[in-house]
LUMLUMDREN-2810 file (N, C-alpha, C; in Angstrom, 1 decimal):
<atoms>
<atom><aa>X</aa><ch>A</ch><at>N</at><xx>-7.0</xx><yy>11.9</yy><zz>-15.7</zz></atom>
<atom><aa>X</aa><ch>A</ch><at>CA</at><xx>-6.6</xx><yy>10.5</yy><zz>-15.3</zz></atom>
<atom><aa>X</aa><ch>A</ch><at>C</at><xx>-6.5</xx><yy>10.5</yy><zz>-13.8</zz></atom>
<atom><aa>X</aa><ch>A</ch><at>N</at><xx>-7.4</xx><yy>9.4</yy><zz>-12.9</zz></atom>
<atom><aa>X</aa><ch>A</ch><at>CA</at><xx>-7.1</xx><yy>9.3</yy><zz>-11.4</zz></atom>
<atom><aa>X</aa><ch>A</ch><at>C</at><xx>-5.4</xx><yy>8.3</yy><zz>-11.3</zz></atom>
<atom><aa>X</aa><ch>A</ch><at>N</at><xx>-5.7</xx><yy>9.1</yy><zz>-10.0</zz></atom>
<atom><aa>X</aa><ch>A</ch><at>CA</at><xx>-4.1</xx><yy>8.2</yy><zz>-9.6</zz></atom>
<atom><aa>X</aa><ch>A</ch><at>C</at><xx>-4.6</xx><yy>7.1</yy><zz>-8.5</zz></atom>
<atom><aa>X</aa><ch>A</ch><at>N</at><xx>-4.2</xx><yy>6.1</yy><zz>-8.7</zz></atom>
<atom><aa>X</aa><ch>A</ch><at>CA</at><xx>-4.2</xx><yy>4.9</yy><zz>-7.9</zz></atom>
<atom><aa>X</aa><ch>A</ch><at>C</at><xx>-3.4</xx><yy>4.9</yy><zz>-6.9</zz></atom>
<atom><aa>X</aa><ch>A</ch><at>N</at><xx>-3.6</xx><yy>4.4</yy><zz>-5.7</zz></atom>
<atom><aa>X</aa><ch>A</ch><at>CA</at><xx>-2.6</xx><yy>4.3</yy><zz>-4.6</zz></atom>
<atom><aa>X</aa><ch>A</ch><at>C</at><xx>-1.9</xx><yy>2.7</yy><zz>-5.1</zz></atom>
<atom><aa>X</aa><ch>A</ch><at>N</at><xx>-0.7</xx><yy>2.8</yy><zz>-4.7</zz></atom>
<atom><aa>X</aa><ch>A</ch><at>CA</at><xx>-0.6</xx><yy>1.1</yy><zz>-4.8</zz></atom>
<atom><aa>X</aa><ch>A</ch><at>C</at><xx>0.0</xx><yy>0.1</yy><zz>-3.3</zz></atom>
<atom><aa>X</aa><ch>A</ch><at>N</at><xx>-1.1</xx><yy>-1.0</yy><zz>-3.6</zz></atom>
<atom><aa>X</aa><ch>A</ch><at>CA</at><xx>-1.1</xx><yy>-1.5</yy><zz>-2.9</zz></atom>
<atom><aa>X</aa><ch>A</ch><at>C</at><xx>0.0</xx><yy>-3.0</yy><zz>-2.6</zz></atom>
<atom><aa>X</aa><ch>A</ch><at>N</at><xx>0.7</xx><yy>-2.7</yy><zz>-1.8</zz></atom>
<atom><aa>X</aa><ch>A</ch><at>CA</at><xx>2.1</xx><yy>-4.0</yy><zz>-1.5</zz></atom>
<atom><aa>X</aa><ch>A</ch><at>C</at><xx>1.4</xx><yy>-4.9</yy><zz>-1.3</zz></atom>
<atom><aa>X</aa><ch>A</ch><at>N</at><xx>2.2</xx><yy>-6.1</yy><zz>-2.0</zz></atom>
<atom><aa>X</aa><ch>A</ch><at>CA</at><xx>1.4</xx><yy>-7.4</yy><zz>-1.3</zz></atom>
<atom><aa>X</aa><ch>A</ch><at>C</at><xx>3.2</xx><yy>-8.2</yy><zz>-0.8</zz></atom>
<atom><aa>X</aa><ch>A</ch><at>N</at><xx>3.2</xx><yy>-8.4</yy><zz>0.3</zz></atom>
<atom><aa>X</aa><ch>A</ch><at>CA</at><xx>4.3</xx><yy>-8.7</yy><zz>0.6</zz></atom>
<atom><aa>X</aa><ch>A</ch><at>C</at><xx>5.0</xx><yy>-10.4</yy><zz>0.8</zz></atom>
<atom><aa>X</aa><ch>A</ch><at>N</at><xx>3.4</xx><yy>-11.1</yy><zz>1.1</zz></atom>
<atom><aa>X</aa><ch>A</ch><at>CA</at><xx>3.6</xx><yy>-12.3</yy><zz>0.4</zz></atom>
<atom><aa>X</aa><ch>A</ch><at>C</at><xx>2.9</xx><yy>-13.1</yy><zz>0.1</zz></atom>
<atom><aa>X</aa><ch>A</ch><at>N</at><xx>2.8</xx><yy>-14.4</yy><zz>0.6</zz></atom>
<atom><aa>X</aa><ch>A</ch><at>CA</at><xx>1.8</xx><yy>-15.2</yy><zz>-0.1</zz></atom>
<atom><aa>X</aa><ch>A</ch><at>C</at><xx>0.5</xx><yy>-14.9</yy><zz>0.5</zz></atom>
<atom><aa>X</aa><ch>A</ch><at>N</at><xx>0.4</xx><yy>-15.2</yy><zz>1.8</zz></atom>
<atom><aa>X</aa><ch>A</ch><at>CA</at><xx>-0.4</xx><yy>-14.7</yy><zz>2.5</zz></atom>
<atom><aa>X</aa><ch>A</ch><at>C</at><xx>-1.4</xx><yy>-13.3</yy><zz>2.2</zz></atom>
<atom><aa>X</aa><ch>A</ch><at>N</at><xx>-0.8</xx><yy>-13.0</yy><zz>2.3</zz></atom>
<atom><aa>X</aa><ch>A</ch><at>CA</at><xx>-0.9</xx><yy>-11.3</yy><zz>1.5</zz></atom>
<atom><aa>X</aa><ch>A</ch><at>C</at><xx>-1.6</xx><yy>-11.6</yy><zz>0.3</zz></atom>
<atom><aa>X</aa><ch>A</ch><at>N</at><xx>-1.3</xx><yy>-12.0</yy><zz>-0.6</zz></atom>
<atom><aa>X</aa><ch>A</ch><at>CA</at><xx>-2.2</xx><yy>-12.3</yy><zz>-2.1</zz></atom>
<atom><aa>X</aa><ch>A</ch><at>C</at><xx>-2.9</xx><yy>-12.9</yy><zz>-1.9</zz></atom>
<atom><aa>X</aa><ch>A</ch><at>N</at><xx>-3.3</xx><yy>-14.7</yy><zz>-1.1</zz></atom>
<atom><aa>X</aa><ch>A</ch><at>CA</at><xx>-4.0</xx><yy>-15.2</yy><zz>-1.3</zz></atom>
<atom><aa>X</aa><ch>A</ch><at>C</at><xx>-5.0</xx><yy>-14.4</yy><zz>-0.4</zz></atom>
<atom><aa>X</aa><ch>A</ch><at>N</at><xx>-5.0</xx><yy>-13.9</yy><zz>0.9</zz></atom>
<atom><aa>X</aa><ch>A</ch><at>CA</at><xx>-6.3</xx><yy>-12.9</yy><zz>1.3</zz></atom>
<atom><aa>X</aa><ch>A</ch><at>C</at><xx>-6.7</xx><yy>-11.9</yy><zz>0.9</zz></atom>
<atom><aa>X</aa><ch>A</ch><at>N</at><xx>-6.0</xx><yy>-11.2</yy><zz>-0.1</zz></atom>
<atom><aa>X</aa><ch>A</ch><at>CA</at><xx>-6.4</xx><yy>-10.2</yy><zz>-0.7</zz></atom>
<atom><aa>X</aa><ch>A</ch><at>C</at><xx>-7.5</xx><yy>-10.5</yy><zz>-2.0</zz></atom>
<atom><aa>X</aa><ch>A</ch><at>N</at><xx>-7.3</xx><yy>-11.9</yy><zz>-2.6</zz></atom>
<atom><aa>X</aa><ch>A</ch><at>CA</at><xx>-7.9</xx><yy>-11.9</yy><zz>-3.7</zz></atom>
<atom><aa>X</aa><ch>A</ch><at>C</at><xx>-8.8</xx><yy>-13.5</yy><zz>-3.3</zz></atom>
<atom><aa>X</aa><ch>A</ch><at>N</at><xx>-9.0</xx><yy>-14.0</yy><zz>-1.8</zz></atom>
<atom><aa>X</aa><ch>A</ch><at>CA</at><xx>-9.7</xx><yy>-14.7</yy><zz>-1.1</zz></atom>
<atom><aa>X</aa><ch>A</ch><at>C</at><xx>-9.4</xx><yy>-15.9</yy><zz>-2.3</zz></atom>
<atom><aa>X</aa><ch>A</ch><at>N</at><xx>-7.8</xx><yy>-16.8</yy><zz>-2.5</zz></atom>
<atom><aa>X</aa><ch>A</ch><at>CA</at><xx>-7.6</xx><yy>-18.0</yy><zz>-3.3</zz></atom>
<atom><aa>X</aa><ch>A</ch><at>C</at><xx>-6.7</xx><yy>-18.6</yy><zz>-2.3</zz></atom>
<atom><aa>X</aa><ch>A</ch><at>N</at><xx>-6.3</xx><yy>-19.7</yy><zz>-2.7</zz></atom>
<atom><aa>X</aa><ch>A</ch><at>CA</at><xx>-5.4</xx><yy>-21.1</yy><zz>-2.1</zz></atom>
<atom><aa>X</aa><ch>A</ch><at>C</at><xx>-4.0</xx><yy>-20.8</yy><zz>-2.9</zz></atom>
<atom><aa>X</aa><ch>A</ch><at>N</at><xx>-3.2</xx><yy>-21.8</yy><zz>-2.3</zz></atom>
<atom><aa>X</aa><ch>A</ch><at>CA</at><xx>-2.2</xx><yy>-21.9</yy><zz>-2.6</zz></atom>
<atom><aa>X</aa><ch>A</ch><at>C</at><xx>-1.8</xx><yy>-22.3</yy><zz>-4.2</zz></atom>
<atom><aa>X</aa><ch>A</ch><at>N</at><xx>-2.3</xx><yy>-23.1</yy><zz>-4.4</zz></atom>
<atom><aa>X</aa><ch>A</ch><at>CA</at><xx>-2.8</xx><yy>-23.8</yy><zz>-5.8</zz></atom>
<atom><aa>X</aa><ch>A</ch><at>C</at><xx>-2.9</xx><yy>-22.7</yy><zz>-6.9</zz></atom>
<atom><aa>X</aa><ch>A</ch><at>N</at><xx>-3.9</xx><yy>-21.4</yy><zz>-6.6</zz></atom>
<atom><aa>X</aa><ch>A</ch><at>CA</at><xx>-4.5</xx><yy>-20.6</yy><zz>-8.0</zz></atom>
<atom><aa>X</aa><ch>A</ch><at>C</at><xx>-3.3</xx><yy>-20.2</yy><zz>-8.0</zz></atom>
<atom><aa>X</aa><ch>A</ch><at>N</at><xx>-2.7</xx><yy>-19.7</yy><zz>-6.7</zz></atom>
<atom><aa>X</aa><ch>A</ch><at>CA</at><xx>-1.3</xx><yy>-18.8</yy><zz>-6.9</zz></atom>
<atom><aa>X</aa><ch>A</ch><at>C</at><xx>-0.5</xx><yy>-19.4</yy><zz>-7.7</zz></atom>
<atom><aa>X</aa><ch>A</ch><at>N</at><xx>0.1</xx><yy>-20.2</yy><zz>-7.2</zz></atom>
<atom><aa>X</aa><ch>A</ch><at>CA</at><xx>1.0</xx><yy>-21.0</yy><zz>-8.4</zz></atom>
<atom><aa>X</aa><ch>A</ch><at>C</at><xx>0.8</xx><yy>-21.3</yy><zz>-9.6</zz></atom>
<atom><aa>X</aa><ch>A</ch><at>N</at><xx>-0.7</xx><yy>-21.5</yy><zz>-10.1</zz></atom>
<atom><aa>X</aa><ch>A</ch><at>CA</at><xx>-1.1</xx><yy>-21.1</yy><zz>-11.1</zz></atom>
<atom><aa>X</aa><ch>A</ch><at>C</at><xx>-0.8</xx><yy>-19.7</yy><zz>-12.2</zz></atom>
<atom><aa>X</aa><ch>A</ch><at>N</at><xx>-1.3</xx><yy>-19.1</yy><zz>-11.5</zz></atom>
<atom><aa>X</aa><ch>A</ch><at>CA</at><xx>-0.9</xx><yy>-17.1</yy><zz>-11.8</zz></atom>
<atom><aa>X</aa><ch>A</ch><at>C</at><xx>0.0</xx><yy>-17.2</yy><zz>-11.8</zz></atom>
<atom><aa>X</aa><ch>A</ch><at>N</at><xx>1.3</xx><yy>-17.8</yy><zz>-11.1</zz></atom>
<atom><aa>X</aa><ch>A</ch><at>CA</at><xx>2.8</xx><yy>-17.7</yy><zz>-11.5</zz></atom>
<atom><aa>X</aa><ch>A</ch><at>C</at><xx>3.3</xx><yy>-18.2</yy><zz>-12.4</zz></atom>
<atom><aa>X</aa><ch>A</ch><at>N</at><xx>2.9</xx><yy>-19.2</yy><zz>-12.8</zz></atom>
<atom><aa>X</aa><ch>A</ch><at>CA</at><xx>3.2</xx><yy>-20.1</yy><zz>-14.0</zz></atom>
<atom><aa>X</aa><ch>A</ch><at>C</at><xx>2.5</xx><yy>-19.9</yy><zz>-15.2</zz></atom>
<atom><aa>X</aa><ch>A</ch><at>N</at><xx>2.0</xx><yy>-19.1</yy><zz>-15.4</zz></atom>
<atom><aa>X</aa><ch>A</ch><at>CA</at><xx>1.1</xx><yy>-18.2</yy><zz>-16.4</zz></atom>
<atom><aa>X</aa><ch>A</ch><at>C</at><xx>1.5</xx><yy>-16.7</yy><zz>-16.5</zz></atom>
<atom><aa>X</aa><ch>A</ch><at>N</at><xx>2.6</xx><yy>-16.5</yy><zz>-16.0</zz></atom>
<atom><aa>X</aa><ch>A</ch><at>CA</at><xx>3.1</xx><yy>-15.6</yy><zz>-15.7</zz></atom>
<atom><aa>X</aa><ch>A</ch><at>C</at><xx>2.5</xx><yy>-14.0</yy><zz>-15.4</zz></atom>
<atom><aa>X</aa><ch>A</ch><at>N</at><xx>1.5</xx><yy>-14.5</yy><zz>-14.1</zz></atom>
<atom><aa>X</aa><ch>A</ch><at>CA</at><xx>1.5</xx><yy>-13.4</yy><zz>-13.4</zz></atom>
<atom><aa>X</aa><ch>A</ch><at>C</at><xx>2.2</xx><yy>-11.7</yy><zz>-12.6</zz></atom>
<atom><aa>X</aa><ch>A</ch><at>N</at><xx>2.1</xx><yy>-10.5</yy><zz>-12.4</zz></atom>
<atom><aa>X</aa><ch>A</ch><at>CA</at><xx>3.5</xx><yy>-10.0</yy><zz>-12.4</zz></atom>
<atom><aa>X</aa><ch>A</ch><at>C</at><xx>3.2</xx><yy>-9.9</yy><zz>-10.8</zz></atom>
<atom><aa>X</aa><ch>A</ch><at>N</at><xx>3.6</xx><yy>-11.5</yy><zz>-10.3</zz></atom>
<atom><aa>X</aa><ch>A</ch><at>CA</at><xx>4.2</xx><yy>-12.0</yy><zz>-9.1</zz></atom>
<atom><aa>X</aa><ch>A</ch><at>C</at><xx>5.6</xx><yy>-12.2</yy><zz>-8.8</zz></atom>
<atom><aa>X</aa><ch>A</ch><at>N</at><xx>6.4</xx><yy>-11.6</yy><zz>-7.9</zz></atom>
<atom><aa>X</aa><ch>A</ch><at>CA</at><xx>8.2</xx><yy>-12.0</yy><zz>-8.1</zz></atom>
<atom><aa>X</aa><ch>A</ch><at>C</at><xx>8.3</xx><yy>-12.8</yy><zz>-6.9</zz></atom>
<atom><aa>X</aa><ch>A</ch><at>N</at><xx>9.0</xx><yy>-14.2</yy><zz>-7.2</zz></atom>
<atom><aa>X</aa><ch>A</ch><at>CA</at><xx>9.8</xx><yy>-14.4</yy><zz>-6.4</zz></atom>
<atom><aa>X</aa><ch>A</ch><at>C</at><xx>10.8</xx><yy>-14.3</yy><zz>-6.0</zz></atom>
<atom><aa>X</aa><ch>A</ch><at>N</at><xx>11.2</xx><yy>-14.2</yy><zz>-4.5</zz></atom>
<atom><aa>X</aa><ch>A</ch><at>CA</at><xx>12.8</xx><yy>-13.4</yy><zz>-4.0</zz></atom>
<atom><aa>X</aa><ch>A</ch><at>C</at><xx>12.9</xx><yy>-14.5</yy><zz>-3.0</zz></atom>
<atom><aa>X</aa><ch>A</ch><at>N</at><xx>14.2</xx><yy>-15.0</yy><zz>-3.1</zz></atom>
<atom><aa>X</aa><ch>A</ch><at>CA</at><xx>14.4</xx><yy>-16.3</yy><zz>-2.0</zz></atom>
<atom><aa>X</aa><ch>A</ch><at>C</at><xx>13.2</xx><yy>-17.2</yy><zz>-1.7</zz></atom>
<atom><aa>X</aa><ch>A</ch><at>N</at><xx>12.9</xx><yy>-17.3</yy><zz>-0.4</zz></atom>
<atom><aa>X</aa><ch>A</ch><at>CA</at><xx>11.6</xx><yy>-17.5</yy><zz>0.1</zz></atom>
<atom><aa>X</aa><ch>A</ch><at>C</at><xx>10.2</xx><yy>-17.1</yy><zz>-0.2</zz></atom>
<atom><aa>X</aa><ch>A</ch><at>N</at><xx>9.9</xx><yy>-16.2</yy><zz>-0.7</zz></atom>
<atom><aa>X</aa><ch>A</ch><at>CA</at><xx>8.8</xx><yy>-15.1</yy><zz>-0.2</zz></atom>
<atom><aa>X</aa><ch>A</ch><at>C</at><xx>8.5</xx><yy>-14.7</yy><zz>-2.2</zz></atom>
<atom><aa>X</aa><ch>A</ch><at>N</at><xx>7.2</xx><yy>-14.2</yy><zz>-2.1</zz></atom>
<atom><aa>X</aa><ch>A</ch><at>CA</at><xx>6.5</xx><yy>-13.8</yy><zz>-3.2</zz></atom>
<atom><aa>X</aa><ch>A</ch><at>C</at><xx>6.1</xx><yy>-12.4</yy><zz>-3.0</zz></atom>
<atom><aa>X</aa><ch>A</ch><at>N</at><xx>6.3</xx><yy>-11.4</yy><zz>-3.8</zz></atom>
<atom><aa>X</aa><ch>A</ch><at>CA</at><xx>5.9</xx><yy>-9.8</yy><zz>-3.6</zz></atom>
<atom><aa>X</aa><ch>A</ch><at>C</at><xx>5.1</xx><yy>-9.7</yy><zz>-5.1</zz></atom>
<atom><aa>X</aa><ch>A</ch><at>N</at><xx>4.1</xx><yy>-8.7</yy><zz>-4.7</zz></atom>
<atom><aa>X</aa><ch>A</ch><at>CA</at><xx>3.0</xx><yy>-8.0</yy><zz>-6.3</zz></atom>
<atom><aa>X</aa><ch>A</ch><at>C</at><xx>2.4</xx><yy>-7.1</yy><zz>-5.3</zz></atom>
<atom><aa>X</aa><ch>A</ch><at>N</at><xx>1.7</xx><yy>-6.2</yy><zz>-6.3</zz></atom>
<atom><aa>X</aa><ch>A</ch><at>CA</at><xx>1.1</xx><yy>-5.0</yy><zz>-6.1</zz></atom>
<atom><aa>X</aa><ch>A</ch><at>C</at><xx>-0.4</xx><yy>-5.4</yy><zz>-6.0</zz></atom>
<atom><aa>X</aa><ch>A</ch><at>N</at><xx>-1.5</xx><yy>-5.0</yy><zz>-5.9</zz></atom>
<atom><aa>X</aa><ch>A</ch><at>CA</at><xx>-3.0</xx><yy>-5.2</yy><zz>-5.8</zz></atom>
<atom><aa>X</aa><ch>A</ch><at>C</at><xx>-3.1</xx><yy>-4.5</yy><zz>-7.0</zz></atom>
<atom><aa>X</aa><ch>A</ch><at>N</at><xx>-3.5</xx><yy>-3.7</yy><zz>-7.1</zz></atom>
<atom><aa>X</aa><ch>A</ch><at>CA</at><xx>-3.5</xx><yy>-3.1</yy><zz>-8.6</zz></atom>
<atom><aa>X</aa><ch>A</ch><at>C</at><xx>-2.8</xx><yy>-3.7</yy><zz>-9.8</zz></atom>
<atom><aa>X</aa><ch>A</ch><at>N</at><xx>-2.0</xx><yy>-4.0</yy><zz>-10.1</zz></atom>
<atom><aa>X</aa><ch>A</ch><at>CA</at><xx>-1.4</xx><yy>-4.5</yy><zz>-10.9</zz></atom>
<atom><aa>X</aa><ch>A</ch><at>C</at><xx>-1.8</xx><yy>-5.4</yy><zz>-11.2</zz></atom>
<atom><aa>X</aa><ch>A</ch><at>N</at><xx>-1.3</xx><yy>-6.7</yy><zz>-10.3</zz></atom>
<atom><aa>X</aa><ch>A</ch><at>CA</at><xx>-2.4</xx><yy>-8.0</yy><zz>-10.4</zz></atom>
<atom><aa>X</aa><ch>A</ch><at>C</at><xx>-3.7</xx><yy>-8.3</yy><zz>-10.7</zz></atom>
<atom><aa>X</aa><ch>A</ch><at>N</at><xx>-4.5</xx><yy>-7.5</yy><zz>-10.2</zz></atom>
<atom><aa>X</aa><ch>A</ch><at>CA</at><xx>-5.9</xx><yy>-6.8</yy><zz>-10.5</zz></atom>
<atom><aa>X</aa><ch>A</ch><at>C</at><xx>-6.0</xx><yy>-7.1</yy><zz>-11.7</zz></atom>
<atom><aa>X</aa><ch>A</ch><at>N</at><xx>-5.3</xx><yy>-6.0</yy><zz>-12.1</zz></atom>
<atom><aa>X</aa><ch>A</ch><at>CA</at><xx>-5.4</xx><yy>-5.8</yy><zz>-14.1</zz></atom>
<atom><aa>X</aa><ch>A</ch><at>C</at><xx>-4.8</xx><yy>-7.3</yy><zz>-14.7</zz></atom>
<atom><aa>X</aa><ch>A</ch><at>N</at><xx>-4.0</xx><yy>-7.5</yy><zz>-14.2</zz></atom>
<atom><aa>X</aa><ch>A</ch><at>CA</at><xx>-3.4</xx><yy>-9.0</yy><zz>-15.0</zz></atom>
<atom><aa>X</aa><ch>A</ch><at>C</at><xx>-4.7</xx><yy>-9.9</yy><zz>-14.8</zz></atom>
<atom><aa>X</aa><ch>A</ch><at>N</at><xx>-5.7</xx><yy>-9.9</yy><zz>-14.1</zz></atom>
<atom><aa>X</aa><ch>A</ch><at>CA</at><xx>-6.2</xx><yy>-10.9</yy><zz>-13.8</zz></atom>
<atom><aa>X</aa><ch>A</ch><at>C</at><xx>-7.7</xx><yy>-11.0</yy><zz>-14.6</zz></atom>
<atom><aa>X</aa><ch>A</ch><at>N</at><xx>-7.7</xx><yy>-9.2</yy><zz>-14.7</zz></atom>
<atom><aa>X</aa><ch>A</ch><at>CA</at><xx>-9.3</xx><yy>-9.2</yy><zz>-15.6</zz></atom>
<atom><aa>X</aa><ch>A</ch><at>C</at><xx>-8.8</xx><yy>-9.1</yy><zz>-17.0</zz></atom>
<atom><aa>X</aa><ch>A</ch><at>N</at><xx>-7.3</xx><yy>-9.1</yy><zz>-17.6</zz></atom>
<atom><aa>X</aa><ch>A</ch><at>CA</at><xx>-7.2</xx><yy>-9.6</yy><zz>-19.0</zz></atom>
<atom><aa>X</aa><ch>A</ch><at>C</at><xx>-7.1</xx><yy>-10.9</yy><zz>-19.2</zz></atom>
<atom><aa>X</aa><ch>A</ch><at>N</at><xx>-6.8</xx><yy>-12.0</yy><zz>-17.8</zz></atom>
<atom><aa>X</aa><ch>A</ch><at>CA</at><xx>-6.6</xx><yy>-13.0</yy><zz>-18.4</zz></atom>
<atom><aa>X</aa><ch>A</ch><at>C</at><xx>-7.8</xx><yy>-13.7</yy><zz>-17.7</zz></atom>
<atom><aa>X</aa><ch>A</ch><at>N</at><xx>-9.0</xx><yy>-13.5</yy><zz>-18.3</zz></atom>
<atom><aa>X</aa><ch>A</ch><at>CA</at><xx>-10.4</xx><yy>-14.5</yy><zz>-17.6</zz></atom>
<atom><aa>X</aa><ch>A</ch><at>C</at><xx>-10.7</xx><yy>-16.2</yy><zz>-17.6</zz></atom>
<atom><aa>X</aa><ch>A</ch><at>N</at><xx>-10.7</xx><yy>-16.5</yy><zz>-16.3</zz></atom>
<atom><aa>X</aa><ch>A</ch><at>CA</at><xx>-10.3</xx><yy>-18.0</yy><zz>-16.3</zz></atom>
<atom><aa>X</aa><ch>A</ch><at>C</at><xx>-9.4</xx><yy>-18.7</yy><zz>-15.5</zz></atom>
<atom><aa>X</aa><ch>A</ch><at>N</at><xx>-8.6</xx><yy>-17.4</yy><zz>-14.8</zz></atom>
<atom><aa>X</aa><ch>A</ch><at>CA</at><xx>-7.5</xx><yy>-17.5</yy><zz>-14.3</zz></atom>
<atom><aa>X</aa><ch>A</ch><at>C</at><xx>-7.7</xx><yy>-17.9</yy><zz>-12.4</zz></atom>
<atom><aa>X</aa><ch>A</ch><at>N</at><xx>-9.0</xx><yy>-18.5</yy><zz>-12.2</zz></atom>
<atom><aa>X</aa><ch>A</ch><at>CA</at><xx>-9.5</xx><yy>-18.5</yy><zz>-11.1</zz></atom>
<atom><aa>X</aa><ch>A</ch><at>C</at><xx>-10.8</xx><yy>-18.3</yy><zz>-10.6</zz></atom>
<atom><aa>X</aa><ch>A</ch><at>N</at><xx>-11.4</xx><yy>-18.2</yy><zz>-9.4</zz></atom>
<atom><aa>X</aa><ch>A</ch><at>CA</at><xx>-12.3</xx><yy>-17.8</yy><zz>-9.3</zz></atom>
<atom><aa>X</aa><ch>A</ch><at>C</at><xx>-12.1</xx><yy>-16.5</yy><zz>-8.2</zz></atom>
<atom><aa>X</aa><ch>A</ch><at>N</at><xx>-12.5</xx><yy>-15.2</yy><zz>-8.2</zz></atom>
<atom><aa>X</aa><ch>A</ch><at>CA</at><xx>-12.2</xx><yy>-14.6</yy><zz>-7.1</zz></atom>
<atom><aa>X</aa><ch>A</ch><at>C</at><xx>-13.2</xx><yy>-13.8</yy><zz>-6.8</zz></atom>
<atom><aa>X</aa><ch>A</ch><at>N</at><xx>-13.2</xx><yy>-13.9</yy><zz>-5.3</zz></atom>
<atom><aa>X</aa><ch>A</ch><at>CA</at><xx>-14.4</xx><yy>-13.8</yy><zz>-4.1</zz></atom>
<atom><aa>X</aa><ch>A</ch><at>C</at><xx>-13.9</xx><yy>-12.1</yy><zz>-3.3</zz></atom>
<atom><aa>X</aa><ch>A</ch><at>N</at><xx>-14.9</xx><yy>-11.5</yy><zz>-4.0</zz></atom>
<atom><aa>X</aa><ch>A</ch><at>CA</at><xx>-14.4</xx><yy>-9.9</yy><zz>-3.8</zz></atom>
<atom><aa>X</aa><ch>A</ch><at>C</at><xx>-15.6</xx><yy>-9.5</yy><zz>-2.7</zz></atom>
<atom><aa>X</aa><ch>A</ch><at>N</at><xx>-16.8</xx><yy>-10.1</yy><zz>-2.4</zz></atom>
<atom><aa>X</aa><ch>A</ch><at>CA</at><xx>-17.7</xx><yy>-10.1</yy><zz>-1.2</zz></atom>
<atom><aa>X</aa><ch>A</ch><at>C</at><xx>-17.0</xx><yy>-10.0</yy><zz>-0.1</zz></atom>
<atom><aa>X</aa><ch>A</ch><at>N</at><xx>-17.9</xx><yy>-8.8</yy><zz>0.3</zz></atom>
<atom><aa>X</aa><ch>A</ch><at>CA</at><xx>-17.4</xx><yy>-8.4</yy><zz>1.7</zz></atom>
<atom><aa>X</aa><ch>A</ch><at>C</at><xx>-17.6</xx><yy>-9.5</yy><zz>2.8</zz></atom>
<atom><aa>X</aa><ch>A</ch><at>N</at><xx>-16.7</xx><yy>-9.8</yy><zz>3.7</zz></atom>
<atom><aa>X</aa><ch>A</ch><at>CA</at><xx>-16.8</xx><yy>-10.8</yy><zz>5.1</zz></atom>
<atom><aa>X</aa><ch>A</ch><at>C</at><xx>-18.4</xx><yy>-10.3</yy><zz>5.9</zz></atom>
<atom><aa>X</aa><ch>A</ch><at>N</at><xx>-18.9</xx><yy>-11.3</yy><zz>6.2</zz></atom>
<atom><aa>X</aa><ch>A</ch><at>CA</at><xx>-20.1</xx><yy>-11.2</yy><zz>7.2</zz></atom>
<atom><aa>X</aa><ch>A</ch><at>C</at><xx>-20.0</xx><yy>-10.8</yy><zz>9.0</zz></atom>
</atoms>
């Protein structure tokens, strides 16, 4: 078995550039209960984790994994 590093996502910011979405999908994934936490203000998830939540639940957006030009 490989070990994965894991990657913090520390907020919104953070998720929506990591998986290149808007504000909108995110709240979506939360409400479909993504394993996204809210704390006060601020949203935390792992990249990996989310990752996996995201290729079991297909549909759940559109995500733009192409490298920047």
């Amino acid at each position: 078995m490989t070990a994965v590093m894991p990657v913090p996502l520390h907020s919104l910011r953070e998720i929506k550039q990591a998986f290149r979405v808007g504000n909108e999908t995110v709240a979506e994934w939360i409400e479909e209960g993504a394993p996204i936490v809210r704390l006060k203000n601020s949203v935390h998830s792992e990249y990996n984790t989310l990752l996996a939540w995201l290729l079991e639940h297909p549909g759940k957006g559109e995500i733009d994994f192409s490298e920047d030009d």
